[in-house]
C-alpha positions as CSV (number, residue, x, y, z in Angstrom):
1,X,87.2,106.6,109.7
2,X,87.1,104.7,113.4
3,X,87.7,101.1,113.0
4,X,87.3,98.8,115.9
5,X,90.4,96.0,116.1
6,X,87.9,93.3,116.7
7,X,86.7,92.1,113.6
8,X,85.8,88.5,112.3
9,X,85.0,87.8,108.4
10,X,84.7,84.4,106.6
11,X,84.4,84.1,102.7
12,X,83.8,81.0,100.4
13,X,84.7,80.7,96.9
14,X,83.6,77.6,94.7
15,X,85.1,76.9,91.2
16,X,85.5,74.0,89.1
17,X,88.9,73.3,90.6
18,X,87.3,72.7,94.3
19,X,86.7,74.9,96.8
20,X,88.2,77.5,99.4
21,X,87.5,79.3,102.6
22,X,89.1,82.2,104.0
23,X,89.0,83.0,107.5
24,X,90.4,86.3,109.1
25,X,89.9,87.4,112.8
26,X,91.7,90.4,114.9
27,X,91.6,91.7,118.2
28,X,93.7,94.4,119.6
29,X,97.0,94.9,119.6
30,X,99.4,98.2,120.4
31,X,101.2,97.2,116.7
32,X,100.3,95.1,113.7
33,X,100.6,91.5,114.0
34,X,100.0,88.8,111.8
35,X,99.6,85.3,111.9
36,X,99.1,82.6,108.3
37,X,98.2,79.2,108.3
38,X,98.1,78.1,104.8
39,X,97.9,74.1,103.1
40,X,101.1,73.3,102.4
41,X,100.6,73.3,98.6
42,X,99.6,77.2,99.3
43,X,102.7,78.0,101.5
44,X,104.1,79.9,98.8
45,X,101.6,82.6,98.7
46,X,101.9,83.5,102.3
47,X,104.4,86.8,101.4
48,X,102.4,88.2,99.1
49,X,98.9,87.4,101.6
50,X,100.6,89.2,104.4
51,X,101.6,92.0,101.8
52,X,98.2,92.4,101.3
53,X,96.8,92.5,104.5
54,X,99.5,95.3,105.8
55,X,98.2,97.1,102.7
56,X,94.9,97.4,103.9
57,X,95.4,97.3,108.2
58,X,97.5,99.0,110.5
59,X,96.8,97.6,113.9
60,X,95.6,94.8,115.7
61,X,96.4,91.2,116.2
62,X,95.2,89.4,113.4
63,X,94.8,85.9,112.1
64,X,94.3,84.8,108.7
65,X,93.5,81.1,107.5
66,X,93.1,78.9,104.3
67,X,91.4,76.0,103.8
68,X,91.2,74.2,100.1
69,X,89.6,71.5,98.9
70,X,90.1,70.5,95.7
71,X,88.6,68.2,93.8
72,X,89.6,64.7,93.5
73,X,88.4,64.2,89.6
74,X,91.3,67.1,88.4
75,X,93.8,65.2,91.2
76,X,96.7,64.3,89.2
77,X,97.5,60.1,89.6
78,X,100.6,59.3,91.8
79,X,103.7,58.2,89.2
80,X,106.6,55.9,90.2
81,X,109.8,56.7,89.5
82,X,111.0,53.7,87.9
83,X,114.8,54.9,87.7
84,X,115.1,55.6,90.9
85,X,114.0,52.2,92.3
86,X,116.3,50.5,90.3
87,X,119.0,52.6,91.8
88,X,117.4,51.8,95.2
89,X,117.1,48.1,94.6
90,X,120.9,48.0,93.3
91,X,122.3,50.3,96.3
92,X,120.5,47.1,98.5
93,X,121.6,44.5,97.0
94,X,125.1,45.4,97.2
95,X,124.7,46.4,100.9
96,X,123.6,42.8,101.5
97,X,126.6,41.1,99.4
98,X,128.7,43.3,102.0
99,X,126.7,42.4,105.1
100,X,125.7,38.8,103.9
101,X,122.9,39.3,106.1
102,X,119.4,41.0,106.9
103,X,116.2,41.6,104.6
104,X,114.3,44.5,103.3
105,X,110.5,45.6,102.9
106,X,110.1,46.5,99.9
107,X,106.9,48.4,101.1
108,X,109.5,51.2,102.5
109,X,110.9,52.0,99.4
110,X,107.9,53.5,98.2
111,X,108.4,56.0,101.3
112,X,112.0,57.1,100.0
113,X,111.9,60.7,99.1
114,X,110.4,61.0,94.7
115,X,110.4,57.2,94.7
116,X,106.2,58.2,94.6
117,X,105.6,61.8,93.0
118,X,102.1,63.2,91.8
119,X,102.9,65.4,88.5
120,X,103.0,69.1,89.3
121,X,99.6,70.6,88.8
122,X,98.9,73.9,87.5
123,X,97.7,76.4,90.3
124,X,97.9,79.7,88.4
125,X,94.0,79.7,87.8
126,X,93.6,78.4,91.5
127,X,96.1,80.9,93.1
128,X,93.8,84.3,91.0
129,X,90.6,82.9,91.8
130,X,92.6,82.3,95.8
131,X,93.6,86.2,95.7
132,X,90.1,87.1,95.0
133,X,88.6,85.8,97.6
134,X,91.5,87.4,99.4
135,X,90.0,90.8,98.5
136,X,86.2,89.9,99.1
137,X,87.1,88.7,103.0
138,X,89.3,91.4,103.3
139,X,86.5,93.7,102.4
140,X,83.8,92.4,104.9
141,X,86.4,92.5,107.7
142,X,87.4,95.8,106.8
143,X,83.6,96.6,106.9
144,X,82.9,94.7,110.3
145,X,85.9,97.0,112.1
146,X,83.9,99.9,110.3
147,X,80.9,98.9,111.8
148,X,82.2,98.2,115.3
149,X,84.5,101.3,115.3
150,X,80.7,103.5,114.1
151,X,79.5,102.0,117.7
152,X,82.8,103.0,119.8
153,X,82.9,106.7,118.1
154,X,79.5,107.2,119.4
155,X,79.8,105.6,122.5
156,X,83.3,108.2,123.2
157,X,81.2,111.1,121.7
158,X,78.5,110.7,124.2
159,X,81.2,110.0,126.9
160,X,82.7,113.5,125.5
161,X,79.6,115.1,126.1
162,X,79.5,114.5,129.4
163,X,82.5,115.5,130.0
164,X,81.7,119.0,129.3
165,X,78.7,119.0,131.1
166,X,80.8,118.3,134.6
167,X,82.7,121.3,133.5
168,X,79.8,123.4,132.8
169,X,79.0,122.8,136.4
170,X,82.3,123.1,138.0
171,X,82.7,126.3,136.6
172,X,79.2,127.4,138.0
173,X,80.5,126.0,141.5
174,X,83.6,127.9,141.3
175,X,82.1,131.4,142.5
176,X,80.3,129.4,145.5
177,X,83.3,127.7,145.9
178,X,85.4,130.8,147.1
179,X,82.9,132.2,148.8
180,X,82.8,129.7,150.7
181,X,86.3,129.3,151.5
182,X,86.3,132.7,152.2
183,X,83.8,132.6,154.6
184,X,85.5,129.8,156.2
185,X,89.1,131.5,156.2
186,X,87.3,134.6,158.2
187,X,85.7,132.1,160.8
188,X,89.1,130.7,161.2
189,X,90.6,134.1,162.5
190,X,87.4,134.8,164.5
191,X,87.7,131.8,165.9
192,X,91.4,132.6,167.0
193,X,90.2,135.9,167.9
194,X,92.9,137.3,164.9
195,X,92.2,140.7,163.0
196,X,93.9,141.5,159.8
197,X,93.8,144.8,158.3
198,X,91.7,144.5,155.4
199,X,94.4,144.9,152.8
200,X,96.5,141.6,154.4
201,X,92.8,139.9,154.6
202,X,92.0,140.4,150.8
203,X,95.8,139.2,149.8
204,X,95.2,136.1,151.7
205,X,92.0,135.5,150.0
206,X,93.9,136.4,146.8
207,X,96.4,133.7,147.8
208,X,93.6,130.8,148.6
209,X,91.8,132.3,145.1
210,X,95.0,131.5,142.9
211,X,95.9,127.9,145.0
212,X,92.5,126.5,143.7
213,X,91.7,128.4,140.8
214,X,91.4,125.3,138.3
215,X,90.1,128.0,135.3
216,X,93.4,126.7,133.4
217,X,92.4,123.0,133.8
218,X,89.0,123.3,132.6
219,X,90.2,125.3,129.5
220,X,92.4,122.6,128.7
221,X,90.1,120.1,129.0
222,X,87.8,121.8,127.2
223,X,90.4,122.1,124.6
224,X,91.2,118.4,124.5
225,X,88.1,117.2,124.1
226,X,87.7,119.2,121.0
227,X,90.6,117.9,119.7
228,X,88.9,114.7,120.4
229,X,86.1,115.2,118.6
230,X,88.4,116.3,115.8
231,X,90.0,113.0,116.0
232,X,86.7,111.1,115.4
233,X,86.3,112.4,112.2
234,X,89.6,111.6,110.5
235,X,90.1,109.2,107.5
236,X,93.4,107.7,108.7
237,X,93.9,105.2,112.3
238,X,93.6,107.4,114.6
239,X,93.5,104.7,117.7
240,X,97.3,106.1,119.3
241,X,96.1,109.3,118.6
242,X,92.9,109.0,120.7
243,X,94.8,107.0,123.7
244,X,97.2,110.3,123.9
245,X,94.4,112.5,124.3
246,X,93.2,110.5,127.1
247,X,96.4,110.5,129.0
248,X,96.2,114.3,128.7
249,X,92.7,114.3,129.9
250,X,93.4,112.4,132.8
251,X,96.3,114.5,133.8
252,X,94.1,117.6,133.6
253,X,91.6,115.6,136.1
254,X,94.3,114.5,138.9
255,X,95.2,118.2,138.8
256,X,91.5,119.4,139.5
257,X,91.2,116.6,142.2
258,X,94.4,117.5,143.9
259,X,92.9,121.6,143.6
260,X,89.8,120.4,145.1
261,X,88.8,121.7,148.5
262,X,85.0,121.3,148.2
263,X,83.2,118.2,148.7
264,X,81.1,119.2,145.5
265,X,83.9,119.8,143.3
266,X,85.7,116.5,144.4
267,X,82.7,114.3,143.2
268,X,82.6,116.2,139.8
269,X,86.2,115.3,139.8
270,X,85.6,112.1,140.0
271,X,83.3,111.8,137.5
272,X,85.3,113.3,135.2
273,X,88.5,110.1,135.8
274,X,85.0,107.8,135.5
275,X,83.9,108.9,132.2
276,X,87.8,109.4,131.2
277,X,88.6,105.9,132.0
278,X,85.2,104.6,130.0
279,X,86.7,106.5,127.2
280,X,90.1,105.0,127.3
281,X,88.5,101.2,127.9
282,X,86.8,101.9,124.4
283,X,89.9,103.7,122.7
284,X,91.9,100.6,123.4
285,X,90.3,98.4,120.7
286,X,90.3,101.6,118.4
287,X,92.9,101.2,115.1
């Protein structure tokens, strides 16, 4: 299945205990990378969110966000630890029989580390109903790569297409091609008033056949865009695959460039490394 790297998907969940938004957004990247930002009372679930995002995505640059609200009525009501300011208040007053000096906001005290604590609440229901919204956002961004990478795969296909028309019609200038060059190879010895016997004259047009004879490259570029197509149609990420295949492609189009000794053949050439480099432009956002 082709799934673009792009992909943006928001999902909302309301309960009694508040509510929560999940945000996740990607765009490409060669390996998987991923990015949290949870509340602070949520930073303990980042592990096992990232778990599950590798679980489902194997590429791409992706950020995922929580936001939680929850609501004030089940917020538990801030308790003061009565101990500890006495131990506070005693640890003072001995520093100021020592220093016989100075004063102290009491206002501060409440700052010191569990002088003010809110009673630990119970997120076990909030963290199962968190984990399902997990799986719903994960879903619709699954299905928004899905859709994207259904819009790329028939963007290359059609791209593919082409590609095999320019061959058709390279391989239909080919005979022209070296008649032509044969044509011009005798004008060339006319011209320098040279005679061959007819047996050195049909090795040298042998010799001019074999040096641009680009029957080998068009097979293989046949052949890779094929495998291509094969590609397109596989379950698993395919994007590195695809982004191989090009580099082959391309390598098969210098070679018929450099080969090229007819203005005809050039401009096909070059239409080829067009429609190679569209394809490659697309395959880079491919997972």
């Amino acid at each position: 299945m082709i799934r673009s790297m792009t992909a943006y998907a928001q999902y909302e969940v309301k309960e009694e205990w508040g509510v929560a938004i999940w945000e996740i957004r990607s765009i490409n990247q060669r390996y998987l990378e991923i990015s949290i930002r949870l509340p602070d009372k949520f930073r303990s679930l980042e592990s096992e969110v990232r778990q599950c995002i590798r679980n489902r995505l194997s590429r791409g640059k992706v950020e995922c966000s929580l936001h939680v609200n929850i609501n004030s009525s089940l917020q538990k009501p801030l308790v003061l630890n009565k101990n500890l300011v006495k131990k506070l208040l005693n640890a003072i007053d001995w520093i100021k029989t020592q220093s016989k000096e100075g004063t102290i906001d009491l206002i501060k005290i409440l700052y010191w580390p569990g002088v003010m604590y809110s009673p630990q609440q119970n997120f076990e229901l909030i963290n199962t109903d968190l984990f399902k919204a997990l799986d719903h956002v994960l879903y619709d961004f699954i299905a928004s790569r899905i859709r994207e990478g259904t819009v790329l795969k028939n963007l290359i296909n059609q791209r593919l297409c082409n590609v095999s028309e320019v061959v058709v019609k390279i391989r239909k200038q080919m005979p022209n091609v070296l008649k032509w060059q044969r044509n011009r190879l005798l004008n060339k010895l006319e011209e320098a008033q040279i005679q061959l016997e007819n047996t050195r004259l049909e090795q040298e047009i042998v010799l001019i056949a074999h040096r641009i004879d680009v029957q080998e490259e068009l097979d293989r570029i046949e052949g890779h865009v094929h495998e291509t197509h094969n590609l397109l149609i596989q379950k698993t990420a395919v994007g590195r695959h695809l982004d191989f295949m090009m580099q082959e492609l391309n390598r098969e189009a210098n070679t018929l460039a450099c080969k090229s000794i007819n203005i005809d053949i050039t401009t096909l050439a070059v239409e080829l490394k067009v429609l190679i480099e569209q394809m490659r432009e697309q395959i880079q956002n491919i997972e």
